[in-house]
N, C-alpha and C positions, 0 to 999 in steps of 0.2 A: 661692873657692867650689869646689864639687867640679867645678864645667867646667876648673877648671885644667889645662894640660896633663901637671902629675903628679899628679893624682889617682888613676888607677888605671896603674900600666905598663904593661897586661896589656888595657886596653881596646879595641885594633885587634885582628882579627883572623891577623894575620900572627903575634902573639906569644901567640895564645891556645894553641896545641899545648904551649908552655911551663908554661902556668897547669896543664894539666891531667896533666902530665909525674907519674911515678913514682907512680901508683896499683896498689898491688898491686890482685891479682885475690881479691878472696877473696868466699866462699860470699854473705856477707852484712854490709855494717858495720851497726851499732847506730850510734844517734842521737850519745853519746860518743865512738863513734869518729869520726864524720861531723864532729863540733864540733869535733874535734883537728885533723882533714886542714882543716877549713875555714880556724882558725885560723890554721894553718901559712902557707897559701896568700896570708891578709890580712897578713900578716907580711911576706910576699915583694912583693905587690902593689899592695897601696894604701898610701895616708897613713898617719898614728896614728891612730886612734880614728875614721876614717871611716866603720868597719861596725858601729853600732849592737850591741851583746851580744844583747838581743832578736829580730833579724835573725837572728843565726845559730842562734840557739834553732830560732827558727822554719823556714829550710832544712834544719835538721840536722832534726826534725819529719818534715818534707815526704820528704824522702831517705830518710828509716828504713823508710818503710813499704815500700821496695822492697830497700834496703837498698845501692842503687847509688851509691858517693861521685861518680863523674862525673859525673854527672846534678847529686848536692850544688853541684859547683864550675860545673858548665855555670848552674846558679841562681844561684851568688852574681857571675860572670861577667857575664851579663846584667843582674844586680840594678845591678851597676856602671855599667853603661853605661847603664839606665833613669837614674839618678841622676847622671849626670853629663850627659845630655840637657837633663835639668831644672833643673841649675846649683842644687844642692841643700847644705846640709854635709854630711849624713850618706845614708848607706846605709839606708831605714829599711823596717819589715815588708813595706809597701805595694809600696814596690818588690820585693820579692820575691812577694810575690801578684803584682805586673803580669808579672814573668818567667817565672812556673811557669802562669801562665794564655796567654801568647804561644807555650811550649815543649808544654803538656798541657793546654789550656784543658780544663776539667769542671763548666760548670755543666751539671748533669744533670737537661733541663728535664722530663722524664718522671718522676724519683720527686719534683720538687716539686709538679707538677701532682696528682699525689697528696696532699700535705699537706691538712689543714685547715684550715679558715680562721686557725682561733687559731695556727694553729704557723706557718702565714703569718706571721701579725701577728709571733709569736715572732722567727720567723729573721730579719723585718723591722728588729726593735730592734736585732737582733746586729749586723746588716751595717751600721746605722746608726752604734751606736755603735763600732763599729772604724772606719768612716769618720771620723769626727769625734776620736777617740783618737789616731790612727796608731800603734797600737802594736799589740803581735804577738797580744794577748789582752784581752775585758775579761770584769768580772768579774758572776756572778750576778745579785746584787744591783742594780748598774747596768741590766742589762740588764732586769729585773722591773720599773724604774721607764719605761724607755723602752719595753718593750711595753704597759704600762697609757696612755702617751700616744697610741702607734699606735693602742688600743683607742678611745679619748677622739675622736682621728680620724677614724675608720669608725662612730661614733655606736655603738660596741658594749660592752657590760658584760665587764671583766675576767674570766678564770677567778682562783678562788684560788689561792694561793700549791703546794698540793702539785699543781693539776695544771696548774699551769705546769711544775712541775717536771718530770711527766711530758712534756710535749711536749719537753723539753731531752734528756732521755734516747732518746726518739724517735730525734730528729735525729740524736742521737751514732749511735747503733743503725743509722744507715740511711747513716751515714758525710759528711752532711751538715754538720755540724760536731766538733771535738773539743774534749773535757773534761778536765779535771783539777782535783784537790784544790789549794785556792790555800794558800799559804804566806806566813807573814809576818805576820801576828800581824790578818788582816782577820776580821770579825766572821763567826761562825755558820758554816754548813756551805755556806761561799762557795767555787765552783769558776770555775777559770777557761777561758773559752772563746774557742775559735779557730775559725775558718775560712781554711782552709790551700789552697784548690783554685783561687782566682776573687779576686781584687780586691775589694773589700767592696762599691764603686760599683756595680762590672759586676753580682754577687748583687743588689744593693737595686733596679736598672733591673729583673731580669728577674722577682722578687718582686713586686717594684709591679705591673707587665703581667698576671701570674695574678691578684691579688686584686681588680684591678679587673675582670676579668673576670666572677670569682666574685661580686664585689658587685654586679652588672647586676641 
């Protein structure tokens, strides 16, 4: 299992100055660069195939928008040792949501308290279904069918399909979640969504707490 004691070399801290050894300094890495140094690093560190591909998608993500590789490798660092806590095989998103929320926790419970009910219900399905996925994204589609049961839940009438859409674009807008065009041969004008900030759990706890609020 991944508790083994070579699972990660690099998991005490006495040898982590080494994990993070020879980062140049530059203005800003991109998300490609960030996926290179990460690679590099699982190479040196971990097992075979202990860090999920999707994983490091998703650090290299998280690290871009600052554009700081340390920080990159201080995530997938932690991501190691979340996962080798839990006596896990892999590496996977989740644990990188539990490390970038230990290191910069952001749920930002002020612009949800702004949301509305429906984008409530929205973000709800989000955080549900990457809960139940574990994986770094899902997609559209999915996510319209799990907010219609949230809906089914709260005894309330779905919006239609374009302004659900809207609330998706909201949230991107408000940095709440991120989007992208899905690839891969899935149906229609299917985008894939992330939430990179919080654990999907730790969002669906504080989610659930406002809409019950609001529904009083």
């Amino acid at each position: 299992t991944a508790h083994s004691s070579d699972f990660l070399d690099s998991i005490d801290e006495a040898t982590r100055s080494t994990f993070m050894h020879n980062i140049v300094e530059l203005d800003k890495y991109n998300a490609e660069q960030i996926s290179d140094i990460l690679s590099q690093r699982i190479e040196i560190a971990f097992k075979p195939d202990m860090v999920r591909v999707d994983t490091i998608d998703l650090i290299s993500d998280i690290a871009s928008r600052s554009g700081d590789a340390r920080f990159a490798l201080e995530l997938l660092w932690l991501s190691g040792r979340i996962a080798s806590q839990g006596e896990v095989e892999k590496v996977s998103p989740n644990h990188a949501r539990r490390a970038k929320a230990e290191i910069h926790p952001e749920i930002r419970k002020d612009v949800l308290a702004d949301l509305g009910k429906h984008e409530l219900f929205s973000l709800l399905a989000i955080s549900r279904r990457l809960k139940i996925s574990d994986s770094s994204y899902v997609l559209t589609g999915d996510v319209e069918e799990a907010y219609k049961v949230v809906c089914e839940e709260y005894d309330e009438k779905p919006r239609v399909h374009t302004q659900f859409w809207r609330y998706l674009r909201r949230m991107d807008n408000l940095g709440l979640i991120d989007t992208e065009p899905s690839r891969g041969g899935h149906r229609g004008q299917s985008q894939k969504i992330r939430i990179s900030d919080a654990p999907p759990e730790m969002m669906e706890g504080e989610i659930q707490k406002i809409i019950d609020r609001v529904m009083k």
